[in-house]
C-alpha positions as CSV (number, residue, x, y, z in Angstrom):
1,X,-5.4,28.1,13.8
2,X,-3.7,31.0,11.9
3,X,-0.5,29.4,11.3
4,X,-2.8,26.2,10.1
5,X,-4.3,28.4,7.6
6,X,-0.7,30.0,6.8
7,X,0.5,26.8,6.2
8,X,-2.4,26.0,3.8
9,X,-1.8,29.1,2.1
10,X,1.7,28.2,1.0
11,X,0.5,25.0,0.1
12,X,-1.9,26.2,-2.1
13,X,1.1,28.7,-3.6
14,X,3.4,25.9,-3.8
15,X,0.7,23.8,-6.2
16,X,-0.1,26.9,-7.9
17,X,3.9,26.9,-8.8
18,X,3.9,23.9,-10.3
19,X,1.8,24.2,-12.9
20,X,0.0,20.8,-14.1
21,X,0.4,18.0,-11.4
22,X,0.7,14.3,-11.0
23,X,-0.3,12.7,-7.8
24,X,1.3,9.2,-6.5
25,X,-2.0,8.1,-4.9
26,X,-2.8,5.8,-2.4
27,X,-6.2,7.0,-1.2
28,X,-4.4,7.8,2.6
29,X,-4.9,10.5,4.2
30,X,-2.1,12.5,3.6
31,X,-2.1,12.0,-0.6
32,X,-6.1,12.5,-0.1
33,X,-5.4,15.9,1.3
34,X,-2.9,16.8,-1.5
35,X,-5.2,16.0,-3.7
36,X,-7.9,17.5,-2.5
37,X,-5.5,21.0,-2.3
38,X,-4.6,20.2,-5.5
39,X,-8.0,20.0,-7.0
40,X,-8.9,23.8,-4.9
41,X,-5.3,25.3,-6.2
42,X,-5.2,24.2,-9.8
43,X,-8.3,22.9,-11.0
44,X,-9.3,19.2,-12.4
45,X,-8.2,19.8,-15.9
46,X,-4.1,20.4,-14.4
47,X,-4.1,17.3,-11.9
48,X,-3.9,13.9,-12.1
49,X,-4.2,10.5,-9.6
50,X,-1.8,8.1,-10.3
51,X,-2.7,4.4,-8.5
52,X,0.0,1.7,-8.3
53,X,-2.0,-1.4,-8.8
54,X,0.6,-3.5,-6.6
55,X,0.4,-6.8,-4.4
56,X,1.9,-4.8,-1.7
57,X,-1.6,-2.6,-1.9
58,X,-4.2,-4.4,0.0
59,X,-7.0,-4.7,-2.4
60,X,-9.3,-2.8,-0.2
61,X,-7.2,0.4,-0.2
62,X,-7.2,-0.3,-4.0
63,X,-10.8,-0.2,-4.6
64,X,-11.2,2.9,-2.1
65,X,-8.1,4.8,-4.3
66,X,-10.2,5.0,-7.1
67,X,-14.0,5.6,-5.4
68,X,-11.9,8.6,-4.1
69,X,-10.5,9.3,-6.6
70,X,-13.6,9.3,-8.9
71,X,-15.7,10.9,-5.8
72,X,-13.4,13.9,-6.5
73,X,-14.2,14.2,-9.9
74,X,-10.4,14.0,-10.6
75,X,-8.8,12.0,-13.8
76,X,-7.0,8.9,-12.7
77,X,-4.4,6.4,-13.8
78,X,-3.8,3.0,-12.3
79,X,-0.2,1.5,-13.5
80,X,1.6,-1.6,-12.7
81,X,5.3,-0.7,-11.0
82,X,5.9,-4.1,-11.1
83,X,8.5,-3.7,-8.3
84,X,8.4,-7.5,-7.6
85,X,10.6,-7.8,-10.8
86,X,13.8,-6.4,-9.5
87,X,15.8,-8.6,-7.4
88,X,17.1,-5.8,-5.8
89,X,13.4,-5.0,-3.8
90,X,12.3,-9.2,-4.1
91,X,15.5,-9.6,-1.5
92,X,14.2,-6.8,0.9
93,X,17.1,-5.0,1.7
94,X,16.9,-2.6,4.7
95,X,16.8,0.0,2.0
96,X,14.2,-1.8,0.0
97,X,11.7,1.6,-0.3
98,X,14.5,3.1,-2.4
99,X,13.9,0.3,-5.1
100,X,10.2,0.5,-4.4
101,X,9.6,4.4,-4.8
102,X,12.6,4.4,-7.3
103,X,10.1,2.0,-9.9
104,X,7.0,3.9,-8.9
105,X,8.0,7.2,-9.9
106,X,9.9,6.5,-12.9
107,X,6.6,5.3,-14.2
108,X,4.8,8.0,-12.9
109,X,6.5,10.2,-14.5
110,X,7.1,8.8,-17.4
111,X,3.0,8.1,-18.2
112,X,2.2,11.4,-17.0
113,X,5.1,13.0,-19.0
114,X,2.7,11.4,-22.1
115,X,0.0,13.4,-20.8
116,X,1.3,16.7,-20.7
117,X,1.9,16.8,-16.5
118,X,5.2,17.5,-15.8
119,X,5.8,17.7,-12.0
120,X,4.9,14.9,-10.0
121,X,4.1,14.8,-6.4
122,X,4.2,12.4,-3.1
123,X,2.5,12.7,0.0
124,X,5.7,13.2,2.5
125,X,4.5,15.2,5.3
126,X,6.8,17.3,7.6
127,X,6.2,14.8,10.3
128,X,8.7,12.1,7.8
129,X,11.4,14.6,7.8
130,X,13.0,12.7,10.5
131,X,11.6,9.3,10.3
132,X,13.8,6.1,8.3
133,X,13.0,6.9,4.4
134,X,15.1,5.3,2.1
135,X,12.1,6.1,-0.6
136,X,12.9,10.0,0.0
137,X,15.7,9.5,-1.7
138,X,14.4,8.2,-4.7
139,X,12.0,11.0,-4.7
140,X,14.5,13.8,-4.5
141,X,16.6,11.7,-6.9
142,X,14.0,12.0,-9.8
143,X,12.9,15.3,-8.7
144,X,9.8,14.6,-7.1
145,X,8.0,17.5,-5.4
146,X,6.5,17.1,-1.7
147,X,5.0,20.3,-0.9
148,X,3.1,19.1,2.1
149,X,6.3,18.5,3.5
150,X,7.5,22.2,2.0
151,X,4.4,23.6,3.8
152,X,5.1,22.3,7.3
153,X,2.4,20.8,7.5
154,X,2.0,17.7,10.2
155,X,0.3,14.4,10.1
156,X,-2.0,15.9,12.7
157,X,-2.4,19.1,11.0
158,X,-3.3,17.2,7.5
159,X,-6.1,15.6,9.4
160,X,-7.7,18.5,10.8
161,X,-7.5,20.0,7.6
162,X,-9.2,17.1,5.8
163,X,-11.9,17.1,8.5
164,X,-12.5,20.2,7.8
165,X,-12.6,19.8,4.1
166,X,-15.3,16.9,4.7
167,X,-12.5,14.3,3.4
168,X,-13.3,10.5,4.7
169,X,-9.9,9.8,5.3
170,X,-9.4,12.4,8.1
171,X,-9.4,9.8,11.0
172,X,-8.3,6.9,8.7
173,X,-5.7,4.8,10.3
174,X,-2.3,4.9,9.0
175,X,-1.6,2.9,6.2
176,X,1.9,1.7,5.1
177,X,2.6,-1.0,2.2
178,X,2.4,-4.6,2.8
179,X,6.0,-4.8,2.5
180,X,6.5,-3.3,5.6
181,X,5.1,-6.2,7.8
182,X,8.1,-8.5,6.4
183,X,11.5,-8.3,8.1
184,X,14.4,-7.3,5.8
185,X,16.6,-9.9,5.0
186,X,12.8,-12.4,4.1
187,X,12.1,-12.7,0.7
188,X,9.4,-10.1,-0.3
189,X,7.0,-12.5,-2.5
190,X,3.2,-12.0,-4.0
191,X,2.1,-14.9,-2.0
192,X,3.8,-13.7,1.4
193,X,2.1,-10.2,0.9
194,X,-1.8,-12.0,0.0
195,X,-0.5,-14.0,3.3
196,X,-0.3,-11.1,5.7
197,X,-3.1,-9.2,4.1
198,X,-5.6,-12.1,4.5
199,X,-4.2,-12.6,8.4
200,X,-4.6,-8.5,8.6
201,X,-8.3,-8.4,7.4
202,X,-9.0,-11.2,9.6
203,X,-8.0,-8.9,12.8
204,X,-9.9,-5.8,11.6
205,X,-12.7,-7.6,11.5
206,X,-12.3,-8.4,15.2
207,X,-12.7,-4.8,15.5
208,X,-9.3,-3.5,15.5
209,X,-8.9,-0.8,13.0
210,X,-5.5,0.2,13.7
211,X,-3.2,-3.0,13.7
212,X,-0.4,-4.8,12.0
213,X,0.8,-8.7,11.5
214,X,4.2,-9.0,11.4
215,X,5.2,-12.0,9.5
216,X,7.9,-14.5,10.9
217,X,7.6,-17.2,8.6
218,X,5.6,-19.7,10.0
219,X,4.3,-17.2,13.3
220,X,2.5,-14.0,12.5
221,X,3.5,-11.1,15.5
222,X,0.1,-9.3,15.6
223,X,0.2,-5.9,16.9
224,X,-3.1,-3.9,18.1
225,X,-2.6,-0.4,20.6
226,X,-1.6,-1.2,24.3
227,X,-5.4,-0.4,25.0
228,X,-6.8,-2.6,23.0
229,X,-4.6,-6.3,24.4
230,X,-7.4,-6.7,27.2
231,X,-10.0,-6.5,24.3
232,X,-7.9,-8.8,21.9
233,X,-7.6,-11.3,24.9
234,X,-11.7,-11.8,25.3
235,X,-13.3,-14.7,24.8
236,X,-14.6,-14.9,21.1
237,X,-12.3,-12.3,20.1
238,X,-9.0,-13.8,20.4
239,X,-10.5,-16.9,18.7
240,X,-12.0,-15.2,16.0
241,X,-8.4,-13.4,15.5
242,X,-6.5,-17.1,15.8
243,X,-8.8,-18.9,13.5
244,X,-8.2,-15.8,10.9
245,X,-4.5,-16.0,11.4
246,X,-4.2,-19.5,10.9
247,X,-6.6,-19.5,7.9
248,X,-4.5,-17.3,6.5
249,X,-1.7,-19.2,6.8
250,X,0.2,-19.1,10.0
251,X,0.8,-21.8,12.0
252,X,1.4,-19.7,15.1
253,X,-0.5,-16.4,16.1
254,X,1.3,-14.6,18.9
255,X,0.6,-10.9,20.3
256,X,3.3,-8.1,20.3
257,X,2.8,-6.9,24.2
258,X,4.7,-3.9,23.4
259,X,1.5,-3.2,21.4
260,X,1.1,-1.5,18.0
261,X,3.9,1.2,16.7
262,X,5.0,2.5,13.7
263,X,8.4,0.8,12.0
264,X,9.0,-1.9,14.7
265,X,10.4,-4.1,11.9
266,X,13.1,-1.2,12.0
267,X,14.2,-1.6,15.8
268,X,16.6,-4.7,14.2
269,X,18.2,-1.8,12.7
270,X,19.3,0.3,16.0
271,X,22.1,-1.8,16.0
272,X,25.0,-2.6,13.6
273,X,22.9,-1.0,10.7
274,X,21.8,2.0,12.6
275,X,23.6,4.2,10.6
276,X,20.7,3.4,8.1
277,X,18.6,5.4,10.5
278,X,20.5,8.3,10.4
279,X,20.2,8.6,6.5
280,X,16.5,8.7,6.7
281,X,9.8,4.9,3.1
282,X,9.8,3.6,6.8
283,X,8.5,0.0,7.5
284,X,5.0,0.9,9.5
């Protein structure tokens, strides 16, 4: 517990460094925690929320961005990146996060440039350090400070630290962007991201909070933990979960057996594009 609250110490430094803050939000829990530690360090007059009003946000995590936002007592800004617009991230490239967080910051920082906040912040945590990342580059490109990263601090660590600050999101399942659920090469549309997001909130409400759907086209690849496929496989479940599917879309609603895991879209990439791997934001 003392190196936790050493690490929170130099977190609370590094904000304190910065001066007046802009935070890319997404109402996760590890940009819920910065922003939280930037509220305690600076103050609510020297920080500011940025939300990225985007099709690959589920509009869920949307509305709960700015109830947390405005639950914090924090000024907030919702902007459009309008990353769908470049070709470049429409053709999902393996390094389509670069394009992504390459948009998103720029107008960040330009919008919070206008109002007199001149660092801007991410939520990288020291647990991405070694994970696929093309949007890391983007950040360091524009100068984009991650102090939770700088502090050391761990995706575990950031949730015990949120319990403890009474923040909702401690236990929240991770997050990524819609974008991730689509293999690079497919077309990343507005239509194909509604798509999976519909098929998605169709298999949380079968009562698995932690889950993806891949998308295949025409199949959707749904992925729930290893201890949850005997659940997913009960009567009444699994029909509930393949009549949401299909309404979604799908004409085919298969089950991953290798169960849920972070960035399986980027195990095609292990191959002749590994190196991709090795430059190391990652599909989830």
């Amino acid at each position: 517990m003392a190196q936790l609250e050493e690490k929170e110490r130099k977190l609370h430094a590094l904000l304190r460094g910065y001066g007046r803050v802009a935070l890319g939000f997404s109402g996760g829990v590890d940009s819920s925690f910065l922003l939280r530690a930037s509220l305690d360090a600076l103050g609510p007059e020297n920080v500011l929320a940025v939300i990225a009003d985007t099709p690959s946000l589920p509009r869920k995590e949307f509305a709960e961005a700015l109830r947390l936002a405005e639950g914090m007592g924090v000024a907030c800004l919702v902007i459009d990146p309008d990353e769908l617009s470049d070709p470049s991230y429409a053709a999902n490239p393996a390094d389509r996060c670069y394009f992504c967080k390459k948009h998103l910051f720029e107008l960040v920082a330009q919008v919070a440039a206008e109002k007199g906040f001149a660092c801007v912040l991410d939520g990288n945590n020291a647990d991405d350090a070694g994970d696929y990342r093309p949007g890391r580059r983007a950040a360091l490109e524009l100068g984009v400070k991650s102090p939770l990263m700088e502090a050391g601090l761990t995706k575990a660590e950031i949730r015990v630290l949120s319990a403890k600050a009474g923040l909702p999101t401690a236990d929240k399942p991770a997050m990524a962007c819609l974008a991730s659920r689509i293999p690079y090469g497919t077309p990343v549309t507005a239509e194909v991201l509604a798509q999976v997001e519909r098929a998605e909130e169709a298999v949380r409400g079968a009562g698995f909070a932690q889950c993806r759907v891949r998308h295949h086209g025409e199949v959707a690849r749904v992925e729930v933990p290893v201890a949850g496929l005997p659940a997913l496989l009960e009567n009444g479940v699994r029909e509930a979960v393949v009549q949401g599917v299909k309404a979604a879309g799908y004409r085919y609603v298969t089950v991953d057996l290798q169960g849920y895991r972070t960035g399986s879209l980027n195990e095609g990439l292990a191959g002749g594009n590994g190196a991709l791997l090795k430059k190391g934001t990652a599909s989830t």
